[in-house]
Backbone as CSV, one residue per row, in Angstrom:
resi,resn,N_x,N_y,N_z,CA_x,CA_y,CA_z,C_x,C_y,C_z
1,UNK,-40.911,-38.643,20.794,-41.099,-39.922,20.148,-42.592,-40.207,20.017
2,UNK,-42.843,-41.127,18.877,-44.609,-41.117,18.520,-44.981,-42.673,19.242
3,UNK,-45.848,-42.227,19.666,-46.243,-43.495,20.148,-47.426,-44.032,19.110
4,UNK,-47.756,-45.461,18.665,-48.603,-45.817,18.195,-49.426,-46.988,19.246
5,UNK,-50.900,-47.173,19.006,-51.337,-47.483,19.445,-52.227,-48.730,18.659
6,UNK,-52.293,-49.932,19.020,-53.014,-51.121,17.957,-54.758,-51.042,18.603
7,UNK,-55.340,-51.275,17.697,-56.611,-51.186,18.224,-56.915,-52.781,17.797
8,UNK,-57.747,-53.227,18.966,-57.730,-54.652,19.048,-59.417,-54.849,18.871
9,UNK,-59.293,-55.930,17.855,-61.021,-56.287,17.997,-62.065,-55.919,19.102
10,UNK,-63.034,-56.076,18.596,-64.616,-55.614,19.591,-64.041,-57.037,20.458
11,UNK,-64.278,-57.571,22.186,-64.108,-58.365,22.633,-65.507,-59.329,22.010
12,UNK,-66.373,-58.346,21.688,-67.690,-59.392,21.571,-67.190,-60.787,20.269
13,UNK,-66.249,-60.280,19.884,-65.865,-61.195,18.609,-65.418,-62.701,18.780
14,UNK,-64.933,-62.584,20.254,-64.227,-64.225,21.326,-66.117,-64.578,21.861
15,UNK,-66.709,-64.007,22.103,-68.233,-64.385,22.185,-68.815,-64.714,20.797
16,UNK,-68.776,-64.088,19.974,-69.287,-65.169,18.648,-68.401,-66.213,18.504
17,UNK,-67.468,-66.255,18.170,-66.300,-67.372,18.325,-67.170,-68.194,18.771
18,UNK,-67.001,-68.200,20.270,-67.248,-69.343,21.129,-68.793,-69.739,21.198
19,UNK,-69.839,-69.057,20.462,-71.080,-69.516,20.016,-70.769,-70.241,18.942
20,UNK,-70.000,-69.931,17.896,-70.205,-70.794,16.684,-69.658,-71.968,16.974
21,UNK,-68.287,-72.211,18.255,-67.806,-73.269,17.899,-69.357,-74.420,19.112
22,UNK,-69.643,-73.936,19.947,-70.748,-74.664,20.329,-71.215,-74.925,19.557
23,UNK,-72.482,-74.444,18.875,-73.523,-74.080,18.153,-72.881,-75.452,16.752
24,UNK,-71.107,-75.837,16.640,-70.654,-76.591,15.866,-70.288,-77.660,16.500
25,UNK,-70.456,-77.746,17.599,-70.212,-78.731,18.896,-68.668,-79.096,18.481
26,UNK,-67.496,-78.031,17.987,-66.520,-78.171,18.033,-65.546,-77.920,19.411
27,UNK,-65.284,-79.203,20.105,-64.726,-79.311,20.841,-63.253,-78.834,21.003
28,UNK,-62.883,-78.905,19.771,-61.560,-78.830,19.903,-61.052,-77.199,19.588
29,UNK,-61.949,-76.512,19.084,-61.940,-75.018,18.839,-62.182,-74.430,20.442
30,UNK,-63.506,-74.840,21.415,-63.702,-74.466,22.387,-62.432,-74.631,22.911
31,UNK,-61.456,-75.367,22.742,-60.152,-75.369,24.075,-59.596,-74.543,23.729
32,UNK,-59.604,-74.117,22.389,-58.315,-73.084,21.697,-58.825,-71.945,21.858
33,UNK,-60.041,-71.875,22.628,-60.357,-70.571,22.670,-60.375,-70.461,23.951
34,UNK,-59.810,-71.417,24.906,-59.826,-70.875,26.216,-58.358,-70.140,26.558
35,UNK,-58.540,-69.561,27.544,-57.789,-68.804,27.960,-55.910,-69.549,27.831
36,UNK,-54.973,-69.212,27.589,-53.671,-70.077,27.944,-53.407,-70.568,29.355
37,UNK,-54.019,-69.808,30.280,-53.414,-70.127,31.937,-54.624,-71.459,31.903
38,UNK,-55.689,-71.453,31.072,-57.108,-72.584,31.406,-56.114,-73.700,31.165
39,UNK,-55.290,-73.646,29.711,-54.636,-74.673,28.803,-53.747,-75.191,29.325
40,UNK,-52.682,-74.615,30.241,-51.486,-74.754,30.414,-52.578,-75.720,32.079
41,UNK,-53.863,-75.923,32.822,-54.123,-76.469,33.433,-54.606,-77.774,33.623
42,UNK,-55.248,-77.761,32.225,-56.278,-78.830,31.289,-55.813,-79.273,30.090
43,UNK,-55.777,-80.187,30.228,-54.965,-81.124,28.378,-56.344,-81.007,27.486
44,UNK,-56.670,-80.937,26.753,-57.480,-81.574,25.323,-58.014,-82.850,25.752
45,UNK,-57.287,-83.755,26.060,-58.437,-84.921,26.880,-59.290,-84.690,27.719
46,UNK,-58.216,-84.295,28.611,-59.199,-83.551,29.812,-60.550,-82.718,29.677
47,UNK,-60.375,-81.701,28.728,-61.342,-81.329,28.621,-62.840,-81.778,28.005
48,UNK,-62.172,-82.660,26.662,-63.351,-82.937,26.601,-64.252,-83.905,27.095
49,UNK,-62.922,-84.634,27.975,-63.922,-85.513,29.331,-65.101,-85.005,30.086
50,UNK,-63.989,-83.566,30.332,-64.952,-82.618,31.306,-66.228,-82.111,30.648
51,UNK,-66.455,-82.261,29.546,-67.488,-81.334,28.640,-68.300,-82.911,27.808
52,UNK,-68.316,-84.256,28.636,-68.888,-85.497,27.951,-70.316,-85.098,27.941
53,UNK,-70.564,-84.456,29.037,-72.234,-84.302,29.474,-72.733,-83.111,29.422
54,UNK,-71.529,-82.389,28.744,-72.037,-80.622,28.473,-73.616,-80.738,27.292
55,UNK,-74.594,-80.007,27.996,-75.883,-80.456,27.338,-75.964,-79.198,25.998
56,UNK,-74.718,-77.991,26.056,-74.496,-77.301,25.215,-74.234,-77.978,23.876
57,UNK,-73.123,-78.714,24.211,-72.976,-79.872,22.783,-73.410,-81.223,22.410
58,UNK,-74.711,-81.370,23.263,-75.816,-82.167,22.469,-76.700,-81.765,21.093
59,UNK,-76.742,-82.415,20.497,-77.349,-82.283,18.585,-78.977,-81.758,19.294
60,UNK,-79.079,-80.678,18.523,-80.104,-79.945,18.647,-79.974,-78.681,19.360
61,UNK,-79.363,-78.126,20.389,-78.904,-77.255,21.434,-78.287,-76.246,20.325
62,UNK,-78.568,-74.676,20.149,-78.212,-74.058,19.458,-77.908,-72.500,19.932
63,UNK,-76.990,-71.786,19.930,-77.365,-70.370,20.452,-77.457,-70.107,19.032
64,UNK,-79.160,-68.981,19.086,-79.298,-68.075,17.855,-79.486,-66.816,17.844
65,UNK,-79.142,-66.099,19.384,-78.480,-64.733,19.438,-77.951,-64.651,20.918
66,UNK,-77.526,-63.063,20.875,-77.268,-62.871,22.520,-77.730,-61.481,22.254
67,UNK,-77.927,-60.732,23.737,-77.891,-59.343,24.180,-76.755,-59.320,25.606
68,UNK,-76.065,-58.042,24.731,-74.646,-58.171,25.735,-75.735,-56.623,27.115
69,UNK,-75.460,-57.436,28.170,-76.174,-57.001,29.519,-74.995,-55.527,29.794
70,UNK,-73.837,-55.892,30.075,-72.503,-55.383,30.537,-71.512,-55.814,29.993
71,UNK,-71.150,-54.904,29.513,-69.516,-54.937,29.027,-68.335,-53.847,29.617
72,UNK,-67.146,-54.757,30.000,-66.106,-53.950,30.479,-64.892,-53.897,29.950
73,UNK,-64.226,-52.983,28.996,-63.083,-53.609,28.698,-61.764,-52.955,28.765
74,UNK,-60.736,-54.111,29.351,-59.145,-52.745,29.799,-58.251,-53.235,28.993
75,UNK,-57.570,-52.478,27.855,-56.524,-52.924,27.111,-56.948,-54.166,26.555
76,UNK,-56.443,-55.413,27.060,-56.487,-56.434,26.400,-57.234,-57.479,27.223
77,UNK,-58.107,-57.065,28.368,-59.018,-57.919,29.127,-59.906,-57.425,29.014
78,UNK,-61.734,-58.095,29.036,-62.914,-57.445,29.332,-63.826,-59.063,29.854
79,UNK,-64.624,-58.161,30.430,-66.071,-58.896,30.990,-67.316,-58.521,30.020
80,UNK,-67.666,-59.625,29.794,-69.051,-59.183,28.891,-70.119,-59.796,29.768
81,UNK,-71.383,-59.951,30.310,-72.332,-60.438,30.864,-73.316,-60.200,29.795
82,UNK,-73.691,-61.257,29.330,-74.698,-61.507,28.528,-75.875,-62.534,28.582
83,UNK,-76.684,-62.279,27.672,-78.099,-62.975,27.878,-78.179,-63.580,26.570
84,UNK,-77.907,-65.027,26.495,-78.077,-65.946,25.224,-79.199,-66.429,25.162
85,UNK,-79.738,-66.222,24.148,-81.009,-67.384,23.525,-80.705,-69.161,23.124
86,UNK,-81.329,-69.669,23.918,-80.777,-70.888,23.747,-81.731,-71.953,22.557
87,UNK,-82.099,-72.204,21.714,-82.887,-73.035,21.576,-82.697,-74.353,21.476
88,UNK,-83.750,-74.897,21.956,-83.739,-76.538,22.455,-84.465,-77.494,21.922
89,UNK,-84.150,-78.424,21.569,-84.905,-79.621,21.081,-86.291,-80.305,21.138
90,UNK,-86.747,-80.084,20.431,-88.310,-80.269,21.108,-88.427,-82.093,21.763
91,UNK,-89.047,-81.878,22.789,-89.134,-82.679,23.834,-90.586,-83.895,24.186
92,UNK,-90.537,-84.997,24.446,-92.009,-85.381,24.501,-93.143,-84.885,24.508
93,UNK,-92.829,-84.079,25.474,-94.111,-82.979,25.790,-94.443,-82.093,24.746
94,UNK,-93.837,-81.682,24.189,-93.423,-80.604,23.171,-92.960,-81.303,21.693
95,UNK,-94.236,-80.510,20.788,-93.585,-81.047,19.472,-92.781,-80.058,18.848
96,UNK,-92.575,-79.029,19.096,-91.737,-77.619,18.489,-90.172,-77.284,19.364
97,UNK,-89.643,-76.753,18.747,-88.282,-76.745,20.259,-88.576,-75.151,20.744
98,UNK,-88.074,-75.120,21.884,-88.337,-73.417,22.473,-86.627,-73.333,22.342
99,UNK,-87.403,-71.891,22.737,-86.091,-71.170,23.192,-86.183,-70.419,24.908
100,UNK,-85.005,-70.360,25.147,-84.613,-70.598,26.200,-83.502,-69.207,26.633
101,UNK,-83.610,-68.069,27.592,-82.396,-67.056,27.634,-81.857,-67.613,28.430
102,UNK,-80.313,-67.693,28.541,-79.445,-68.223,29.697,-78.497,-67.121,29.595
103,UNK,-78.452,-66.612,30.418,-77.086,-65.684,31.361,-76.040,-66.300,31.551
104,UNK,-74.790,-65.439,30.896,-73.279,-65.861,31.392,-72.314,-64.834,32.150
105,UNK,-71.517,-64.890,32.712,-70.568,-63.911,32.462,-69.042,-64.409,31.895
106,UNK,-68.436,-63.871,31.099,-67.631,-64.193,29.793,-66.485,-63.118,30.394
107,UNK,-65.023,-64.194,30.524,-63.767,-63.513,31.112,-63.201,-63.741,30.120
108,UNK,-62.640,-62.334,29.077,-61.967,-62.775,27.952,-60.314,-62.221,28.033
109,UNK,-59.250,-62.367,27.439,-58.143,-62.044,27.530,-57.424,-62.210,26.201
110,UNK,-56.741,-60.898,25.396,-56.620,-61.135,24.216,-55.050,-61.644,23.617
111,UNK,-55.114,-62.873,23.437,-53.996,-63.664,23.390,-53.752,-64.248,22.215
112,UNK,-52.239,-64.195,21.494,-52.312,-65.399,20.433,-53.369,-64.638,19.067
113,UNK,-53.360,-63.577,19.272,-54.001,-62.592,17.943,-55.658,-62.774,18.142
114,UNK,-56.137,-63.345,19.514,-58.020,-63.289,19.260,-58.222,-63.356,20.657
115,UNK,-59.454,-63.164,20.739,-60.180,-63.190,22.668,-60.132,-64.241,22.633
116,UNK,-59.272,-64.814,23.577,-59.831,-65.941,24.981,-61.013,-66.158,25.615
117,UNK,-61.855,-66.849,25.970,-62.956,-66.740,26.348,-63.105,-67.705,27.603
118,UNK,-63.757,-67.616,28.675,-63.831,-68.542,30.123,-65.165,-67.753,30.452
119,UNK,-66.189,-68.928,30.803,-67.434,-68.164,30.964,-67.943,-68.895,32.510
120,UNK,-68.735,-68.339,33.481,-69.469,-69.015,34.267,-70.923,-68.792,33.914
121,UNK,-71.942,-69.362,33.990,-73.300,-69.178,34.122,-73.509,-68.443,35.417
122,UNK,-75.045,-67.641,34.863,-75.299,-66.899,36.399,-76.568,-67.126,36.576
123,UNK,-77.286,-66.878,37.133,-78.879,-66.955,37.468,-79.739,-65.679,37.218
């Protein structure tokens, strides 16, 4: 008997995802892109309670690339650890906005036809 095999998107593709929907300060895309076990924990209110003071989706805050550090991926789960460019709003001090690299690590799981995405920051 033949076995066939589906080949599933680059995982990096639930990492652009989830830059554009920041980067669109779409709240309601970020939930749909979290994981189902996140969803089935956290309502849509909830979350975006939880995300009132997220300084990611303040107007001006933009990711305008990444470099993926590590990537791991099994079947339909991977880890990406990456290094985002953040740029930021220029500030009193500052008449220009900088940019800024911030480190994540990105737990994706491919569900519902696209990567899931759940990230922690790292140092």
């Amino acid at each position: 008997m033949e076995t066939s095999s589906v080949t599933l998107p680059d995982p990096e593709t639930g990492l652009q995802e989830w830059m554009t929907a920041i980067n669109a300060k779409n709240i309601n895309r970020l939930y749909t892109l979290s994981p189902n076990q996140i969803r089935k924990q956290v309502t849509l209110d909830q979350f975006t309670k939880d995300n009132t003071e997220n300084y990611l989706l303040k107007p001006g805050y933009v990711f305008i690339d990444y470099t993926i550090l590590n990537k791991t991926v099994n079947q339909t789960t991977a880890i990406i650890t990456a290094q985002l460019n953040l740029q930021v709003p220029a500030s009193q001090n500052l008449n220009k906005t900088q940019i800024f690299p911030v480190s994540y690590k990105f737990f994706l799981v491919f569900e519902d036809g696209e990567w899931k995405i759940w990230n922690i920051p790292i140092s």
